[in-house]
C-alpha positions in Angstrom: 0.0 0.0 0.0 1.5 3.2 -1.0 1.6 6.2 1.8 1.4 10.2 1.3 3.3 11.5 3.6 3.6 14.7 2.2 1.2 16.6 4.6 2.8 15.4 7.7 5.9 16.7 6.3 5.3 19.7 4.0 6.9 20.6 0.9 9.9 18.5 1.0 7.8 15.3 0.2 5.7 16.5 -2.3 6.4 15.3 -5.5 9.0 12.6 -4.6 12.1 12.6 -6.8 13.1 9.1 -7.7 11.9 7.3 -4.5 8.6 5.6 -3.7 7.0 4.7 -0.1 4.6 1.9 0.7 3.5 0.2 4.2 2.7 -3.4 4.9 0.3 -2.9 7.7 -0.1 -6.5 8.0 3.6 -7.4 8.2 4.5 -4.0 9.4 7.2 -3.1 7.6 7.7 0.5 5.8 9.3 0.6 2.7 11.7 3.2 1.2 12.1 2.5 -2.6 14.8 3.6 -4.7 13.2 4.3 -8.1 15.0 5.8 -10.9 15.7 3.3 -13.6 17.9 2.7 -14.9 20.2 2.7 -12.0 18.0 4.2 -9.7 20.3 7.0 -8.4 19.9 9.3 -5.9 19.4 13.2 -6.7 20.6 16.1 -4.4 16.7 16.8 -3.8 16.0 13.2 -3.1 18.6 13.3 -0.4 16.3 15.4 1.9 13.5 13.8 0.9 14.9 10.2 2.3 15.5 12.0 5.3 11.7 13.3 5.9 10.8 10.2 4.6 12.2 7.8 7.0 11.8 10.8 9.7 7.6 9.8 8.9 8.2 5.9 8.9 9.4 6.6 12.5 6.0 8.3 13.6 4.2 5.7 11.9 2.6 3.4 14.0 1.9 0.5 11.3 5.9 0.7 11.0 7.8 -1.9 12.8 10.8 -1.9 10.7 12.0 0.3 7.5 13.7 -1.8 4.3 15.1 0.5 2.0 15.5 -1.5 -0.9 15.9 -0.5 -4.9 13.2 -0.8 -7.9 13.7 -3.4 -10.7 16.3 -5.4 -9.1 19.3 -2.4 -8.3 19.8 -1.1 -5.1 21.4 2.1 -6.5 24.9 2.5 -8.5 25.2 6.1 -6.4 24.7 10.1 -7.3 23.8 12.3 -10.0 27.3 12.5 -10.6 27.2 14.7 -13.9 24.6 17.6 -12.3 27.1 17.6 -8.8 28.7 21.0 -10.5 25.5 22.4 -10.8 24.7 22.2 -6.8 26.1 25.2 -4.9 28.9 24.7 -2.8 27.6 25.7 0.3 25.0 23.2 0.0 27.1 20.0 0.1 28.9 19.8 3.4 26.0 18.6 5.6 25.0 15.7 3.1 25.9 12.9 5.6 23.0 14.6 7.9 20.3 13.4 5.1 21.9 9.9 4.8 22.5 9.5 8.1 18.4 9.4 8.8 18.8 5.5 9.4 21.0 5.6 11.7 18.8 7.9 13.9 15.9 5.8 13.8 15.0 4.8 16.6 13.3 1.4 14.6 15.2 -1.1 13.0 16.7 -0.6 9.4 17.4 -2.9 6.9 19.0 -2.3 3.3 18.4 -5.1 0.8 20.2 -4.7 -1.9 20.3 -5.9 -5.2 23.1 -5.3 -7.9 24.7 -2.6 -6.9 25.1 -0.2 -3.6 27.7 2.0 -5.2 28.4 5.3 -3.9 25.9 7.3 -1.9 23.5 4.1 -2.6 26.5 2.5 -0.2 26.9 5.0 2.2 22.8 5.3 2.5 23.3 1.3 3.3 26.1 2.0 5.6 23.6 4.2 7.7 20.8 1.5 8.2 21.3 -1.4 11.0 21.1 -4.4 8.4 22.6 -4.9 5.0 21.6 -8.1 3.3 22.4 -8.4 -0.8 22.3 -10.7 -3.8 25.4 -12.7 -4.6 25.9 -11.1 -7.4 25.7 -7.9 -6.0 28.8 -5.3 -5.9 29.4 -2.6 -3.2 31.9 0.1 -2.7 33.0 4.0 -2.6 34.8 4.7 -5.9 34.8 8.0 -5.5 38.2 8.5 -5.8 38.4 7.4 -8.8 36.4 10.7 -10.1 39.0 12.5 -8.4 36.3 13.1 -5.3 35.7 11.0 -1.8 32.5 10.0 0.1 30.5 12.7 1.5 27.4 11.4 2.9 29.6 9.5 6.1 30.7 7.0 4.3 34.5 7.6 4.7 34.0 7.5 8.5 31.2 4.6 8.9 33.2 2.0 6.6 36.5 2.6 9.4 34.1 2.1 12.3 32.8 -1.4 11.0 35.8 -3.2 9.7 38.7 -1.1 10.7 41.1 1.1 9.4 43.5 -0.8 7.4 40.6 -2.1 5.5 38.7 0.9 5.1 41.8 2.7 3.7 42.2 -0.4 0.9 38.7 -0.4 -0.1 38.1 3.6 0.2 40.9 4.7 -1.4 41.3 2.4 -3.9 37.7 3.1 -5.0 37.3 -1.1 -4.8 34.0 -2.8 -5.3 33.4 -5.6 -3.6 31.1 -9.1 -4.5 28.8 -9.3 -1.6 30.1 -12.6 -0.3 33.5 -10.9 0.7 31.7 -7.8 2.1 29.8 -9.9 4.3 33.3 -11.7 5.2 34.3 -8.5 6.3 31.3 -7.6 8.6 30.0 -5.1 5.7 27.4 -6.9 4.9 25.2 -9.2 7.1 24.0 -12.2 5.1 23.7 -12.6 1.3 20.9 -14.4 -0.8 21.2 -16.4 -3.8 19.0 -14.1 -6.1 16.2 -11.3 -5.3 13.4 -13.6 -4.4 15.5 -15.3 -1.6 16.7 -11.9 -1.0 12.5 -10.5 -0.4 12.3 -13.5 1.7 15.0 -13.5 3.8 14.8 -9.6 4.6 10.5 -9.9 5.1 11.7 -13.1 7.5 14.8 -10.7 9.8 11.4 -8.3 10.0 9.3 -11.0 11.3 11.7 -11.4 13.7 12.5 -8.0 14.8 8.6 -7.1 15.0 8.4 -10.1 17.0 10.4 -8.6 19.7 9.5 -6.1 22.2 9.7 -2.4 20.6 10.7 -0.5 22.9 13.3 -2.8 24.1 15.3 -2.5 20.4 14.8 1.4 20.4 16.6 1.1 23.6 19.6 -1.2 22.1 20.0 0.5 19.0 20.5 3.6 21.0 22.8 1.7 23.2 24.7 0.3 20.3 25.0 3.2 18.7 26.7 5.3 21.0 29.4 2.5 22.2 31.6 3.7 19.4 31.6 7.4 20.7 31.8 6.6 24.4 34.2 6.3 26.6 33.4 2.6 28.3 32.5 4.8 32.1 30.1 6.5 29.7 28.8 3.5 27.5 28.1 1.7 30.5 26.0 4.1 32.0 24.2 4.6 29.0 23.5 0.8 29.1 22.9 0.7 33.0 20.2 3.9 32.2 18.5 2.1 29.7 18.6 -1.0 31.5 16.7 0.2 33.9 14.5 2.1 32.0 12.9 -1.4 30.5 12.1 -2.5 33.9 9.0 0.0 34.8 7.9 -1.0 30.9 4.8 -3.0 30.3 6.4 -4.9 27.6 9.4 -6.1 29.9 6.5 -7.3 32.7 4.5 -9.3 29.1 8.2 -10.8 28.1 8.8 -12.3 32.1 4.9 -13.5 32.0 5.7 -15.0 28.4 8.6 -16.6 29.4 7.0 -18.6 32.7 4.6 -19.4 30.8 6.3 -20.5 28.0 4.6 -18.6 25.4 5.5 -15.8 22.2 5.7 -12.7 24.1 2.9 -10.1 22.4 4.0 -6.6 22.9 2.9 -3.2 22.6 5.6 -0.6 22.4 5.0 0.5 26.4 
C-alpha cells in the first residue's frame, strides 16, 4: 500500500524525486524505494527527501521496521554525478546529515540490496542497521576514482565497522566488492542467492525484529550506537540507564509473564 506523507511533512515530500513509499500494515514493515531506472540514483533533492521520509516511517505506528531497498532489481549505483557542478557549494557539506536518517531511527533498518550499492547508494546502506544483498551484487566507494571521496559519512562509517586498514584499501582504492567478501568482512550481514530469496529472507529478519519487544530495540539500537563514541565509564551508563528504564515498561513485565509461561511474548511498544 503506497503512503502520502507529504502533509505530515510539507513541501519536501511533495512530489517525490526518484523514490517511492509503501506500508505493509499487515507485516509491518515501511518501505523506502529507490526508483529511478535505470540505475536508480539518488538526486541532491531526493537526499532530503529520504530523510523526511524515514523521519515519517518513525512516527508511523503500522511501522515496525523500515527496508530500503531498490526498484527493478538495483539497489542504486550512487549520485547524480554529472549535475554535482550544478549544486552550490555551500549546500554539500551537511549531506551525511540526510543519509545518516537511518542511523537515527529509533526502529530497525534494513537495506536489501540488489546489484549494486555504489556510492551514496552504499553509504545510505552504511547508515541503516542491516545490509543483506544478492550474490551477485557489488558494493563500494569509488569516489576516488572521479577525483572526489565519500560525502554522505561513508568515509567515516566504513572505518568504524571493519577497521582502518581495511577501510583505507577499499576507500581509497575506490574497490568494489562481491557481496560474499563484504559480508566476510562484517560489511554486509547475510547474502541471498538471487532477489526472491533476497524478499524473503529480509521480510523473515522483519518478522523477527517485529516479533520482539519495541521499545526494548529502540533502547539497544541507541545503546549500540553510541558504544563507538563513548568512553566505556560513559557507555556503561548509557546501558545501565537504559537497562533500567525497560524494567518499569509494560512490555518487559509481558516478556517475564511470556517466558513462565512458555509462550510468544505479544508486545505493545510501552
Amino acid at each position: 500500500m503506497e503512503r502520502d506523507y507529504a502533509e505530515r511533512r510539507g513541501d519536501v515530500l511533495r512530489e517525490l524525486d526518484g523514490l517511492r513509499v509503501e506500508v505493509d500494515a499487515e507485516k509491518k514493515i515501511g518501505y523506502l524505494i529507490l526508483e529511478r531506472p535505470p540505475l536508480n540514483i539518488v538526486s541532491y533533492k531526493g537526499r532530503a527527501q529520504i530523510r523526511a521520509i524515514i523521519e515519517a516511517f518513525d512516527e508511523d505506528d503500522d511501522v515496525g521496521v523500515v527496508v530500503i531497498r531498490g526498484a527493478d532489481g538495483i539497489f542504486s549505483s550512487g549520485g547524480d554525478v554529472k549535475r554535482f557542478p550544478k549544486i552550490p557549494k555551500n549546500k554539500m557539506s551537511d549531506l551525511a546529515d540526510n543519509i545518516g536518517a537511518p542511523e537515527r531511527c529509533s526502529k530497525p533498518v534494513i537495506a536489501a540490496i540488489e546489484k549494486y550499492a555504489l556510492g551514496v547508494g552504499f553509504e545510505l546502506s552504511l547508515a541503516c542497521d542491516f545490509r543483506f544483498a544478492t550474490k551477485d551484487a557489488v558494493v563500494g566507494l569509488p569516489e576516488v576514482t572521479i577525483g572526489q571521496m565519500p560525502g554522505s559519512g561513508g568515509s567515516v562509517r566504513i572505518v568504524r565497522l571493519i577497521g582502518m586498514t581495511r577501510a583505507k584499501d577499499i576507500v581509497m582504492l575506490g574497490k568494489r566488492l562481491p557481496a560474499p567478501k563484504a559480508m566476510d568482512i562484517g560489511l554486509v550481514t547475510d547474502v541471498a542467492e538471487d532477489g526472491d530469496a533476497l524478499t524473503e529472507m529480509v521480510e523473515d529478519y522483519a518478522a523477527k525484529l517485529n516479533a520482539l519487544a519495541p521499545i526494548s530495540l529502540r533502547s539497544l539500537k541507541r545503546v549500540l550506537n553510541a558504544a563507538p563514541d563513548s568512553s566505556l565509564k560513559v557507555a556503561l551508563d548509557i546501558e545501565g540507564h537504559s537497562y533500567e528504564k525497560l524494567r518499569s515498561t509494560e512490555d518487559y513485565m509481558e516478556g517475564i509473564a511470556a517466558f513462565s509461561e512458555r509462550r510468544p511474548g505479544i508486545y505493545k511498544g510501552r
